[in-house]
C-alpha positions, -999 to +999 in steps of 0.1 A: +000+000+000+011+034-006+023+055+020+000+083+031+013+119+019+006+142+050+019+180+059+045+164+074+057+147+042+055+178+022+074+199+048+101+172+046+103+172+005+105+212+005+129+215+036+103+237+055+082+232+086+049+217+089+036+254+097+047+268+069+031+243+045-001+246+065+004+285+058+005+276+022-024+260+023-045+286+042-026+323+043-004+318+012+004+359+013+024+357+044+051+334+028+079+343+008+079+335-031+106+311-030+094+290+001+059+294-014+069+279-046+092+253-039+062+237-013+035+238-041+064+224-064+066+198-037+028+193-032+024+190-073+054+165-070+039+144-040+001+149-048-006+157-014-042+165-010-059+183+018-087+169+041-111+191+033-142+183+050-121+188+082-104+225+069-141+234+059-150+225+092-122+244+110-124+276+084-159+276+080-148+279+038-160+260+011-125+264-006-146+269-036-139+297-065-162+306-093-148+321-125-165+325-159-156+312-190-153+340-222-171+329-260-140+315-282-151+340-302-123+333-335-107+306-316-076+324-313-077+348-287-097+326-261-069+307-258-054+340-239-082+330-209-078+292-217-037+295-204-050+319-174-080+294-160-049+267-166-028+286-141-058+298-118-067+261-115-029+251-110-023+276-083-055+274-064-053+240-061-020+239-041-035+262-021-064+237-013-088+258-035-109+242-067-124+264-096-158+258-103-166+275-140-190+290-152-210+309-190-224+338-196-234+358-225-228+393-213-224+411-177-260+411-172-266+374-173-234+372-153-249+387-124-275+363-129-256+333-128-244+350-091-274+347-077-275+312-087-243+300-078-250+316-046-280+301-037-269+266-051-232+270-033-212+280-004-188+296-026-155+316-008-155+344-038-154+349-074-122+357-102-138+380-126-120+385-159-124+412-186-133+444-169-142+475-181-150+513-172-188+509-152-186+474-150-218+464-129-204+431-119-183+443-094-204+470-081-231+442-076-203+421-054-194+446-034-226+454-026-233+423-013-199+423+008-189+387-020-153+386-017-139+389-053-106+396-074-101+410-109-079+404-138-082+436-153-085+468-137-110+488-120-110+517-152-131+542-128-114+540-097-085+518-094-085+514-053-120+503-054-114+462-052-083+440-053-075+434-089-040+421-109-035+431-147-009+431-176+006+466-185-009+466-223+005+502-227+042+491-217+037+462-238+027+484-270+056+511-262+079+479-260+067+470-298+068+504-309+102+513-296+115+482-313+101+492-346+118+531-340+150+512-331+146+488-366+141+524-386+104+526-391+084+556-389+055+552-402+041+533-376+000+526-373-020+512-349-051+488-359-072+486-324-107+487-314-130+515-311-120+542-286-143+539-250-128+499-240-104+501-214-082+476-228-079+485-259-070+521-251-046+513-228-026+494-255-031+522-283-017+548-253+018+527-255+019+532-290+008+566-288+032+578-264+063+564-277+054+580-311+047+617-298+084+610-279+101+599-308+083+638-326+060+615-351+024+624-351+003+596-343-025+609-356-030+602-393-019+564-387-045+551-358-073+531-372-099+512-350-122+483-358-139+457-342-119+426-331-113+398-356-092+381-382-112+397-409-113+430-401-077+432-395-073+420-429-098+447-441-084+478-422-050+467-436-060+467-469-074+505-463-038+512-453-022+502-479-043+518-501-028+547-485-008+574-506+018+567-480+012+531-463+030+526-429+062+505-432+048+489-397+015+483-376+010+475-344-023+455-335-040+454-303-048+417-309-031+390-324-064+384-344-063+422-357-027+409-365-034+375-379-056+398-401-032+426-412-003+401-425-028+381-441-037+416-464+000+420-462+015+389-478-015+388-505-004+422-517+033+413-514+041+441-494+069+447-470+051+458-438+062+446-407+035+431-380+030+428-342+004+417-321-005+413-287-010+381-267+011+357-280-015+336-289-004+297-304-013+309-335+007+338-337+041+314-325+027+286-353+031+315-382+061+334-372+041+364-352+060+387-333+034+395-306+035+407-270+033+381-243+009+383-211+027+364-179-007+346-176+007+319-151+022+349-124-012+373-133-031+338-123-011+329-091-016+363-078-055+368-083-053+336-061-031+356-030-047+386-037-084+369-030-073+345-003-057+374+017-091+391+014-109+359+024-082+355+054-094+391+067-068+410+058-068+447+036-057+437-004-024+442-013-013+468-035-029+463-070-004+443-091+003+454-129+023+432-145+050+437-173+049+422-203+074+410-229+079+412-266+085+379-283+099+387-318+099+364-346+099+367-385+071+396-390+092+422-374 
Protein backbone atom coordinates (compact mmCIF):
# COMPACT_ATOMS: atom_id res chain seq x y z
CA UNK A 1 0.00 0.00 0.00
CA UNK A 2 1.12 3.44 -0.63
CA UNK A 3 2.26 5.46 2.00
CA UNK A 4 0.03 8.30 3.10
CA UNK A 5 1.30 11.86 1.91
CA UNK A 6 0.64 14.22 5.02
CA UNK A 7 1.93 17.97 5.92
CA UNK A 8 4.55 16.37 7.36
CA UNK A 9 5.72 14.72 4.22
CA UNK A 10 5.52 17.81 2.24
CA UNK A 11 7.36 19.88 4.84
CA UNK A 12 10.05 17.22 4.64
CA UNK A 13 10.29 17.23 0.51
CA UNK A 14 10.53 21.25 0.46
CA UNK A 15 12.92 21.55 3.61
CA UNK A 16 10.28 23.69 5.49
CA UNK A 17 8.18 23.15 8.56
CA UNK A 18 4.94 21.73 8.94
CA UNK A 19 3.57 25.44 9.73
CA UNK A 20 4.66 26.79 6.92
CA UNK A 21 3.14 24.33 4.47
CA UNK A 22 -0.14 24.59 6.49
CA UNK A 23 0.36 28.47 5.85
CA UNK A 24 0.47 27.65 2.23
CA UNK A 25 -2.41 26.01 2.33
CA UNK A 26 -4.47 28.58 4.21
CA UNK A 27 -2.63 32.35 4.31
CA UNK A 28 -0.40 31.82 1.15
CA UNK A 29 0.41 35.88 1.32
CA UNK A 30 2.38 35.73 4.35
CA UNK A 31 5.08 33.38 2.76
CA UNK A 32 7.87 34.29 0.78
CA UNK A 33 7.88 33.55 -3.06
CA UNK A 34 10.58 31.14 -3.04
CA UNK A 35 9.42 29.01 0.11
CA UNK A 36 5.89 29.40 -1.43
CA UNK A 37 6.93 27.89 -4.59
CA UNK A 38 9.18 25.35 -3.90
CA UNK A 39 6.22 23.70 -1.25
CA UNK A 40 3.46 23.80 -4.13
CA UNK A 41 6.39 22.45 -6.38
CA UNK A 42 6.56 19.82 -3.68
CA UNK A 43 2.84 19.32 -3.19
CA UNK A 44 2.37 19.04 -7.26
CA UNK A 45 5.36 16.48 -7.02
CA UNK A 46 3.86 14.44 -4.00
CA UNK A 47 0.12 14.92 -4.84
CA UNK A 48 -0.60 15.73 -1.44
CA UNK A 49 -4.21 16.48 -1.04
CA UNK A 50 -5.87 18.27 1.83
CA UNK A 51 -8.69 16.89 4.08
CA UNK A 52 -11.06 19.07 3.33
CA UNK A 53 -14.23 18.26 4.96
CA UNK A 54 -12.10 18.75 8.19
CA UNK A 55 -10.44 22.52 6.91
CA UNK A 56 -14.06 23.44 5.91
CA UNK A 57 -15.03 22.48 9.25
CA UNK A 58 -12.23 24.43 11.03
CA UNK A 59 -12.40 27.59 8.36
CA UNK A 60 -15.87 27.60 7.99
CA UNK A 61 -14.76 27.94 3.77
CA UNK A 62 -16.04 26.05 1.11
CA UNK A 63 -12.47 26.41 -0.65
CA UNK A 64 -14.56 26.86 -3.55
CA UNK A 65 -13.93 29.73 -6.45
CA UNK A 66 -16.15 30.59 -9.32
CA UNK A 67 -14.84 32.05 -12.46
CA UNK A 68 -16.49 32.50 -15.90
CA UNK A 69 -15.62 31.24 -19.05
CA UNK A 70 -15.27 33.97 -22.16
CA UNK A 71 -17.05 32.86 -26.00
CA UNK A 72 -13.96 31.52 -28.21
CA UNK A 73 -15.07 34.00 -30.24
CA UNK A 74 -12.27 33.32 -33.50
CA UNK A 75 -10.75 30.62 -31.56
CA UNK A 76 -7.60 32.42 -31.34
CA UNK A 77 -7.68 34.78 -28.71
CA UNK A 78 -9.71 32.61 -26.14
CA UNK A 79 -6.85 30.69 -25.83
CA UNK A 80 -5.40 33.97 -23.94
CA UNK A 81 -8.23 33.03 -20.87
CA UNK A 82 -7.75 29.17 -21.67
CA UNK A 83 -3.71 29.49 -20.41
CA UNK A 84 -5.04 31.89 -17.43
CA UNK A 85 -7.96 29.42 -15.97
CA UNK A 86 -4.90 26.67 -16.57
CA UNK A 87 -2.76 28.64 -14.11
CA UNK A 88 -5.77 29.76 -11.83
CA UNK A 89 -6.74 26.09 -11.47
CA UNK A 90 -2.94 25.07 -10.98
CA UNK A 91 -2.31 27.62 -8.29
CA UNK A 92 -5.50 27.45 -6.38
CA UNK A 93 -5.32 23.99 -6.07
CA UNK A 94 -2.03 23.89 -4.13
CA UNK A 95 -3.52 26.24 -2.07
CA UNK A 96 -6.44 23.73 -1.26
CA UNK A 97 -8.77 25.82 -3.52
CA UNK A 98 -10.92 24.16 -6.67
CA UNK A 99 -12.44 26.44 -9.57
CA UNK A 100 -15.78 25.78 -10.30
CA UNK A 101 -16.60 27.46 -13.96
CA UNK A 102 -19.02 28.99 -15.24
CA UNK A 103 -20.99 30.90 -18.98
CA UNK A 104 -22.43 33.82 -19.58
CA UNK A 105 -23.42 35.81 -22.50
CA UNK A 106 -22.85 39.25 -21.26
CA UNK A 107 -22.43 41.12 -17.68
CA UNK A 108 -26.04 41.09 -17.22
CA UNK A 109 -26.61 37.38 -17.34
CA UNK A 110 -23.41 37.16 -15.29
CA UNK A 111 -24.89 38.66 -12.40
CA UNK A 112 -27.54 36.31 -12.87
CA UNK A 113 -25.60 33.34 -12.76
CA UNK A 114 -24.40 35.03 -9.09
CA UNK A 115 -27.39 34.68 -7.68
CA UNK A 116 -27.53 31.24 -8.65
CA UNK A 117 -24.34 29.99 -7.81
CA UNK A 118 -25.03 31.56 -4.62
CA UNK A 119 -28.01 30.10 -3.70
CA UNK A 120 -26.95 26.58 -5.11
CA UNK A 121 -23.17 27.04 -3.32
CA UNK A 122 -21.16 27.96 -0.41
CA UNK A 123 -18.78 29.62 -2.64
CA UNK A 124 -15.53 31.60 -0.84
CA UNK A 125 -15.51 34.39 -3.81
CA UNK A 126 -15.43 34.94 -7.44
CA UNK A 127 -12.22 35.70 -10.25
CA UNK A 128 -13.82 38.02 -12.55
CA UNK A 129 -11.98 38.49 -15.88
CA UNK A 130 -12.39 41.20 -18.59
CA UNK A 131 -13.28 44.44 -16.87
CA UNK A 132 -14.23 47.53 -18.12
CA UNK A 133 -15.02 51.33 -17.18
CA UNK A 134 -18.78 50.90 -15.23
CA UNK A 135 -18.57 47.35 -14.97
CA UNK A 136 -21.76 46.41 -12.88
CA UNK A 137 -20.37 43.10 -11.92
CA UNK A 138 -18.35 44.26 -9.44
CA UNK A 139 -20.39 46.99 -8.13
CA UNK A 140 -23.11 44.15 -7.56
CA UNK A 141 -20.31 42.07 -5.45
CA UNK A 142 -19.38 44.61 -3.42
CA UNK A 143 -22.62 45.35 -2.63
CA UNK A 144 -23.32 42.28 -1.27
CA UNK A 145 -19.94 42.28 0.79
CA UNK A 146 -18.85 38.73 -1.97
CA UNK A 147 -15.34 38.63 -1.70
CA UNK A 148 -13.89 38.90 -5.30
CA UNK A 149 -10.63 39.63 -7.42
CA UNK A 150 -10.12 41.02 -10.92
CA UNK A 151 -7.90 40.39 -13.79
CA UNK A 152 -8.19 43.58 -15.31
CA UNK A 153 -8.53 46.83 -13.70
CA UNK A 154 -11.01 48.83 -12.00
CA UNK A 155 -11.00 51.66 -15.19
CA UNK A 156 -13.12 54.17 -12.76
CA UNK A 157 -11.41 53.99 -9.66
CA UNK A 158 -8.49 51.79 -9.37
CA UNK A 159 -8.53 51.39 -5.33
CA UNK A 160 -11.98 50.31 -5.40
CA UNK A 161 -11.38 46.17 -5.19
CA UNK A 162 -8.28 43.96 -5.27
CA UNK A 163 -7.47 43.40 -8.87
CA UNK A 164 -4.01 42.13 -10.86
CA UNK A 165 -3.53 43.11 -14.66
CA UNK A 166 -0.89 43.11 -17.61
CA UNK A 167 0.59 46.60 -18.48
CA UNK A 168 -0.85 46.59 -22.35
CA UNK A 169 0.54 50.24 -22.75
CA UNK A 170 4.22 49.13 -21.71
CA UNK A 171 3.69 46.23 -23.77
CA UNK A 172 2.70 48.43 -27.05
CA UNK A 173 5.57 51.09 -26.23
CA UNK A 174 7.88 47.88 -26.04
CA UNK A 175 6.67 47.05 -29.79
CA UNK A 176 6.83 50.43 -30.89
CA UNK A 177 10.22 51.32 -29.63
CA UNK A 178 11.45 48.19 -31.28
CA UNK A 179 10.10 49.20 -34.59
CA UNK A 180 11.76 53.10 -34.02
CA UNK A 181 15.03 51.25 -33.12
CA UNK A 182 14.58 48.75 -36.57
CA UNK A 183 14.12 52.37 -38.56
CA UNK A 184 10.39 52.57 -39.06
CA UNK A 185 8.40 55.60 -38.93
CA UNK A 186 5.46 55.25 -40.21
CA UNK A 187 4.10 53.32 -37.61
CA UNK A 188 -0.04 52.62 -37.32
CA UNK A 189 -1.99 51.15 -34.88
CA UNK A 190 -5.10 48.81 -35.90
CA UNK A 191 -7.19 48.61 -32.40
CA UNK A 192 -10.70 48.67 -31.41
CA UNK A 193 -13.04 51.45 -31.06
CA UNK A 194 -11.97 54.17 -28.56
CA UNK A 195 -14.25 53.85 -24.97
CA UNK A 196 -12.79 49.93 -24.04
CA UNK A 197 -10.36 50.13 -21.35
CA UNK A 198 -8.21 47.65 -22.80
CA UNK A 199 -7.88 48.52 -25.93
CA UNK A 200 -7.02 52.13 -25.09
CA UNK A 201 -4.62 51.25 -22.83
CA UNK A 202 -2.63 49.45 -25.49
CA UNK A 203 -3.13 52.23 -28.26
CA UNK A 204 -1.68 54.85 -25.30
CA UNK A 205 1.83 52.72 -25.53
CA UNK A 206 1.88 53.24 -28.99
CA UNK A 207 0.81 56.58 -28.81
CA UNK A 208 3.16 57.85 -26.35
CA UNK A 209 6.25 56.35 -27.69
CA UNK A 210 5.39 58.04 -31.11
CA UNK A 211 4.69 61.74 -29.84
CA UNK A 212 8.43 60.96 -27.86
CA UNK A 213 10.06 59.92 -30.83
CA UNK A 214 8.32 63.79 -32.65
CA UNK A 215 5.97 61.51 -35.09
CA UNK A 216 2.44 62.43 -35.15
CA UNK A 217 0.33 59.62 -34.27
CA UNK A 218 -2.46 60.91 -35.61
CA UNK A 219 -3.00 60.16 -39.26
CA UNK A 220 -1.89 56.42 -38.65
CA UNK A 221 -4.54 55.12 -35.83
CA UNK A 222 -7.30 53.07 -37.19
CA UNK A 223 -9.90 51.24 -35.04
CA UNK A 224 -12.20 48.31 -35.79
CA UNK A 225 -13.91 45.69 -34.19
CA UNK A 226 -11.92 42.55 -33.14
CA UNK A 227 -11.28 39.78 -35.62
CA UNK A 228 -9.17 38.09 -38.18
CA UNK A 229 -11.23 39.70 -40.94
CA UNK A 230 -11.30 43.02 -40.13
CA UNK A 231 -7.72 43.19 -39.51
CA UNK A 232 -7.31 41.96 -42.95
CA UNK A 233 -9.79 44.66 -44.09
CA UNK A 234 -8.38 47.78 -42.23
CA UNK A 235 -5.01 46.67 -43.60
CA UNK A 236 -5.99 46.69 -46.92
CA UNK A 237 -7.39 50.49 -46.30
CA UNK A 238 -3.82 51.19 -45.30
CA UNK A 239 -2.16 50.17 -47.94
CA UNK A 240 -4.34 51.80 -50.06
CA UNK A 241 -2.82 54.73 -48.51
CA UNK A 242 -0.76 57.38 -50.63
CA UNK A 243 1.79 56.67 -48.03
CA UNK A 244 1.15 53.05 -46.32
CA UNK A 245 2.98 52.61 -42.94
CA UNK A 246 6.23 50.54 -43.24
CA UNK A 247 4.77 48.93 -39.75
CA UNK A 248 1.53 48.29 -37.63
CA UNK A 249 0.99 47.51 -34.44
CA UNK A 250 -2.32 45.48 -33.53
CA UNK A 251 -4.03 45.45 -30.35
CA UNK A 252 -4.76 41.69 -30.95
CA UNK A 253 -3.11 39.03 -32.41
CA UNK A 254 -6.42 38.41 -34.38
CA UNK A 255 -6.25 42.22 -35.67
CA UNK A 256 -2.69 40.90 -36.48
CA UNK A 257 -3.36 37.52 -37.93
CA UNK A 258 -5.59 39.81 -40.15
CA UNK A 259 -3.24 42.59 -41.22
CA UNK A 260 -0.33 40.14 -42.55
CA UNK A 261 -2.82 38.05 -44.11
CA UNK A 262 -3.69 41.57 -46.44
CA UNK A 263 -0.04 42.03 -46.24
CA UNK A 264 1.49 38.90 -47.80
CA UNK A 265 -1.45 38.76 -50.50
CA UNK A 266 -0.39 42.24 -51.70
CA UNK A 267 3.26 41.27 -51.44
CA UNK A 268 4.09 44.09 -49.38
CA UNK A 269 6.91 44.68 -47.01
CA UNK A 270 5.13 45.78 -43.85
CA UNK A 271 6.16 44.62 -40.66
CA UNK A 272 3.49 43.08 -37.95
CA UNK A 273 2.95 42.84 -34.19
CA UNK A 274 0.41 41.67 -32.14
CA UNK A 275 -0.51 41.31 -28.68
CA UNK A 276 -0.98 38.09 -26.70
CA UNK A 277 1.07 35.68 -28.03
CA UNK A 278 -1.47 33.62 -28.85
CA UNK A 279 -0.41 29.72 -30.39
CA UNK A 280 -1.30 30.90 -33.46
CA UNK A 281 0.68 33.78 -33.68
CA UNK A 282 4.06 31.38 -32.48
CA UNK A 283 2.67 28.57 -35.31
CA UNK A 284 3.08 31.49 -38.25
CA UNK A 285 6.13 33.39 -37.22
CA UNK A 286 4.14 36.39 -35.24
CA UNK A 287 5.98 38.67 -33.27
CA UNK A 288 3.36 39.46 -30.61
CA UNK A 289 3.49 40.74 -26.97
CA UNK A 290 3.26 38.13 -24.30
CA UNK A 291 0.93 38.33 -21.14
CA UNK A 292 2.74 36.44 -17.93
CA UNK A 293 -0.67 34.61 -17.57
CA UNK A 294 0.75 31.92 -15.09
CA UNK A 295 2.22 34.94 -12.38
CA UNK A 296 -1.17 37.30 -13.29
CA UNK A 297 -3.05 33.83 -12.25
CA UNK A 298 -1.12 32.91 -9.14
CA UNK A 299 -1.56 36.33 -7.82
CA UNK A 300 -5.47 36.78 -8.34
CA UNK A 301 -5.27 33.65 -6.13
CA UNK A 302 -3.10 35.56 -3.00
CA UNK A 303 -4.65 38.61 -3.68
CA UNK A 304 -8.39 36.88 -2.99
CA UNK A 305 -7.30 34.48 -0.28
CA UNK A 306 -5.69 37.37 1.66
CA UNK A 307 -9.14 39.14 1.36
CA UNK A 308 -10.91 35.92 2.40
CA UNK A 309 -8.17 35.48 5.43
CA UNK A 310 -9.37 39.06 6.68
CA UNK A 311 -6.81 41.02 5.84
CA UNK A 312 -6.83 44.67 3.58
CA UNK A 313 -5.69 43.74 -0.43
CA UNK A 314 -2.43 44.17 -1.25
CA UNK A 315 -1.25 46.85 -3.52
CA UNK A 316 -2.88 46.28 -6.98
CA UNK A 317 -0.44 44.32 -9.12
CA UNK A 318 0.32 45.44 -12.95
CA UNK A 319 2.35 43.17 -14.52
CA UNK A 320 5.01 43.75 -17.26
CA UNK A 321 4.92 42.20 -20.34
CA UNK A 322 7.42 41.05 -22.87
CA UNK A 323 7.93 41.17 -26.60
CA UNK A 324 8.52 37.90 -28.30
CA UNK A 325 9.91 38.74 -31.80
CA UNK A 326 9.89 36.37 -34.60
CA UNK A 327 9.86 36.74 -38.53
CA UNK A 328 7.11 39.56 -38.98
CA UNK A 329 9.21 42.21 -37.39
Amino acid sequence: MAQKVTIATVARRAQVSRQTVSNVLNAPHIVREETRRRVQEAIVALGYRANQAARQMRTGRSRLIAVRIEPTRDGINGSVLDRFLHGLTETAGATGYRVLLYTADDDGQEIDVYSDLLAAYDLDGFVLTGTDHGDPRTAWLAARKVPFVTFGRPWDDLESHPWVDVDGAAGTAQATRMLLETGHRRISFIGWPKGSGVGDDRRSGWYRTLRAAGIDPGPLDREIADGVGEGERMMNDLLAEPEPPTAVVCASDSLALGALRAVRCAGAEVAVVGFDDTPVAAAVGLTSVSQPLAAVAARCVEQLTGVLDGHDFDSPALLEPSLVRRHTA
